[in-house]
Every structure is written in structure tokens, then in C-alpha cells.
N, C-alpha and C positions, 0 to 999 in steps of 0.2 A: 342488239347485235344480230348479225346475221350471217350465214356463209352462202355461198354458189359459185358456180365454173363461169369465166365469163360466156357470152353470144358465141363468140371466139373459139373458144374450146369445144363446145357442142358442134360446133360448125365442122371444126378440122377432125373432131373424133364422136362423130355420132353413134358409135359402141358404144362411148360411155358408159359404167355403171357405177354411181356412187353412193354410198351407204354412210350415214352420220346419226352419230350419237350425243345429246350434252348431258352430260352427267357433272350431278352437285354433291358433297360428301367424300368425298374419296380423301383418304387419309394410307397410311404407310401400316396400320397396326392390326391386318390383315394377313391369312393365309389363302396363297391360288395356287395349291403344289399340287390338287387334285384334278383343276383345271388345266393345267401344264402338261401335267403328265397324258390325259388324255390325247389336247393336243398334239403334242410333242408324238404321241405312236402312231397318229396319224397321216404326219410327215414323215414318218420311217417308214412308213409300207408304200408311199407313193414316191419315196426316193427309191425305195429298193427297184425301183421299175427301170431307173435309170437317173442320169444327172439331174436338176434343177433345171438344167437348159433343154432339156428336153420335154417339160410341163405345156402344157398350151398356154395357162396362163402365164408363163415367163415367156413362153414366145410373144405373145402381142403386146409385153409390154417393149421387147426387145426391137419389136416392129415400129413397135411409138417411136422409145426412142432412135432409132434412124431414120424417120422421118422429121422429125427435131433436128435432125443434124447432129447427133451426138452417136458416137463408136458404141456399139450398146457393149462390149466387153470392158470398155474404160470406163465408162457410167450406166453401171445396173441399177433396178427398181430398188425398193429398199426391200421388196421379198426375196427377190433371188440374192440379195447378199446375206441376209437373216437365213435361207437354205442352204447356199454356200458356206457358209461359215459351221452351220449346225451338221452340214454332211460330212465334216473335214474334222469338228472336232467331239462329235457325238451331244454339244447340250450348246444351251446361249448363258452368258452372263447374269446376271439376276442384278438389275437396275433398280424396279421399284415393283411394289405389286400391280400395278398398273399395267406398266410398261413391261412386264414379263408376262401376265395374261395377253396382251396385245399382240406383243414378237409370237408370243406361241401360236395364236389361231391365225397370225398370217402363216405361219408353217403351214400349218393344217388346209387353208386357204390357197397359200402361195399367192397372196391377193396383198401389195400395199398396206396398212394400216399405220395412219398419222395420229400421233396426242399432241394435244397444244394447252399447257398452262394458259386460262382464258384471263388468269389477273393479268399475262405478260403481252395480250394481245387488245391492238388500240382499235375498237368501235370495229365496223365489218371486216368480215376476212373472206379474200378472193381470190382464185384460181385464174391467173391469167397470163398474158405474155409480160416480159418487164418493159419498161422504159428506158432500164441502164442505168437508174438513179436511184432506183430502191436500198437500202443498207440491211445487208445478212451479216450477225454475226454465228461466227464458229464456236463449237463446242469449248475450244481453244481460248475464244475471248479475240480474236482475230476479228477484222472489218473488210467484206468483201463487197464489192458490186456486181449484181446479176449482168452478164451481158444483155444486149436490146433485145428483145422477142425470145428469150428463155423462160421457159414456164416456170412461175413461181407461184407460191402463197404468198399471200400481201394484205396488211392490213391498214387501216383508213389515214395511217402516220404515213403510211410508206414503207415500212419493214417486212424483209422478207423473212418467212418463217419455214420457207424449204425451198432449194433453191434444184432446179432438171426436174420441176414436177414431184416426181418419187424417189428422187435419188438421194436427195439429204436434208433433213431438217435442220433450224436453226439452234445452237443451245440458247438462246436466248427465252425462248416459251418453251424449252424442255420440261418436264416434269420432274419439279423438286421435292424435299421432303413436308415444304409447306404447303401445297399445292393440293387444291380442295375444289379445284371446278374445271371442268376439263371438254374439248372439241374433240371425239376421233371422228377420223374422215376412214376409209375403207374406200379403196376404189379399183377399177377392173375393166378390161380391155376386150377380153375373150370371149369366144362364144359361149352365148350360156351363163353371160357376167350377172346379167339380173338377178335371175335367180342364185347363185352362188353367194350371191353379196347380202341380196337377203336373209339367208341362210346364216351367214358370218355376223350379222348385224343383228339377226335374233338369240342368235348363241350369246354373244358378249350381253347383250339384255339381259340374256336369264343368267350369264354368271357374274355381271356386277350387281343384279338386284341380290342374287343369294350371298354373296360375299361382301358387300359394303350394305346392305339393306336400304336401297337407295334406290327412286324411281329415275331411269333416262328415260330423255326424250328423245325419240329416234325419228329418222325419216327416209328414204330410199328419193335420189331427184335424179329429174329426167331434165330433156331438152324442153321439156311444156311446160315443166313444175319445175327449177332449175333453181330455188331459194329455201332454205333453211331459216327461220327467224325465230332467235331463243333468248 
């Protein structure tokens, strides 16, 4: 298996900064409240500064998307909604220990951060514009079609697995409670994205190795190095 952005994407956004993790082990019978919590204070002192829409990194993805063609107030990244949502009601929901370490450090980040059940994902998964014939489904259990040239996650069946790029994942490869091997993607727009994403992508290193005792394997890709193979 393998992940990357298409030609395409490097192309239209040579910013780029992407950050990936695969991680084998992961199980539910874990605590990350020490993790959280840190995270979580650290999106309080850089919210206290002012809204989520005021971030750099929420501006550029805000800038992505309106160059996509898409209202960036009707379809935000999935960090400024995980900001929005945690400024409005003071915490986030608690899904899985996974997916709550994750939501957390993109707080801390304000950076995207994608998980993908890799049992639920068929042979490569890629970053690119759609066809119009790919099938997303909804958290819902719903069946939708990405429109033609919408940035999606797609993998080697044709399923999309996020549909506006960062704006929403599929529940289909959502992370369940059986769910033991896992793709986050981390990705970033802004100046300065390299390094931040790196940053974000070492952190989760050292707190799934301390919390599940499990080695990932990480990688930071560019436009020259632009493939994941795991």
C-alpha cells in the first residue's frame, strides 16, 4: 500500500506540507487524558489571542479552499471546525483514544489531521481531484458522489474516504472499536507548514509509541519525495 498527493496537487499547491504516520496496534484499552489535556491548553492560549479565523494556519486553508471553488465559511478544514466547535463549547467529544489524541493536537496545531481504518481501505490511497464517479459514504450510512475536480481521498476501488480535501471524512474507514492499523495524514498550507507539521508528526510519534507501545512509521512528503509506501 501506499499514500501520496497527486502531480496535481503539488502543482496547484506547492505549500504543501504533509505529515504521515502508519501505525499497527492500536486498540481502545488505553488512556490519552494526559495527552489531551496538554494539547487542549495549548489551543486555549492561541484561541485566547482571538477566533480560529484569525490563525494563519486557518487562513490558508481558507484560501485553499476558495481557490477550490468552495465558500470557505460553508466548508471549513476539519481544524477550524474542531476549533470552532472546542471554542464554543470548552472540550470535544471523546470518540476513541485515537481519534481524541488526534482532534487534540490539531487544536494545538490548528493543522488538519486525517485517521483511516487501513482494513477499510482498498490497495493505494490518493489525494487528488475526483472523476465524479467515486462513492463517499456518510457517517450516516448515506451514498454520495464527489462532484468532477473536488479534492478527494480515493483509494484503488474508487472510494472516497474524505470528500473537499479536509473538510470531511468518509464513515466508512472511520476508526472503530476493532480497528488495529491505522493512516493519519496531517497536512498544512501556511507559512512555516514544514516545520510545524513536523513538529505535530513527532509529537504523536512519541505519544502513540508511550501510549499504545507501538513503533509508527512516519514520513514528512514533498513535491520530489511525494510517496508513502507501507
Amino acid at each position: 500500500m501506499s499514500f501520496q498527493h497527486s502531480t496535481d496537487m503539488w502543482s496547484d499547491f506547492p505549500e504543501l506540507a504533509a505529515g504521515v504516520l502508519h501505525v499497527e496496534g492500536i486498540h481502545r484499552g488505553v488512556s490519552v487524558e494526559a495527552h489531551i489535556t496538554r494539547f487542549e491548553a495549548l489551543a486555549r492560549v492561541r484561541l485566547a489571542g482571538g477566533a480560529e479565523g484569525d490563525l494563519p494556519e486557518i487562513q490558508a486553508w481558507r484560501r485553499a479552499f476558495s481557490r477550490m471553488g468552495l465558500k470557505p465559511t460553508q466548508y471549513r478544514s476539519a481544524s477550524e471546525a474542531l476549533l470552532r466547535r472546542f471554542r464554543k463549547e470548552g472540550t470535544l467529544p471523546k470518540i476513541h483514544p485515537l481519534i481524541d489524541l488526534c482532534n487534540a493536537a490539531s487544536l494545538a496545531y490548528a493543522v488538519p489531521v486525517a485517521v483511516f481504518d487501513l482494513a477499510r481501505v482498498a490497495g493505494d490511497l490518493k489525494v487528488r481531484p475526483a472523476f465524479g464517479d467515486e462513492i463517499y459514504t456518510t457517517f450516516s450510512g448515506n451514498v454520495e458522489l464527489p462532484e468532477p475536480q473536488e479534492v478527494i481521498f480515493v483509494d484503488a476501488s474508487g472510494r472516497a474516504h474524505a470528500r473537499r480535501w479536509t473538510n470531511r471524512q468518509s464513515g466508512y474507514s472511520a476508526v472503530r472499536d476493532e480497528t488495529a492499523r491505522v493512516l493519519i495524514v496531517a497536512e498544512a498550507l501556511h507559512a512555516g507548514a514544514e516545520a510545524d507539521v513536523r513538529r505535530l508528526v513527532d509529537e504523536l510519534d512519541t505519544a502513540i509509541r508511550a501510549i499504545w507501545s507501538v513503533t509508527p512509521r512516519t514520513a514528512i512528503l514533498t513535491g520530489s519525495a511525494p510517496r508513502f509506501d507501507f
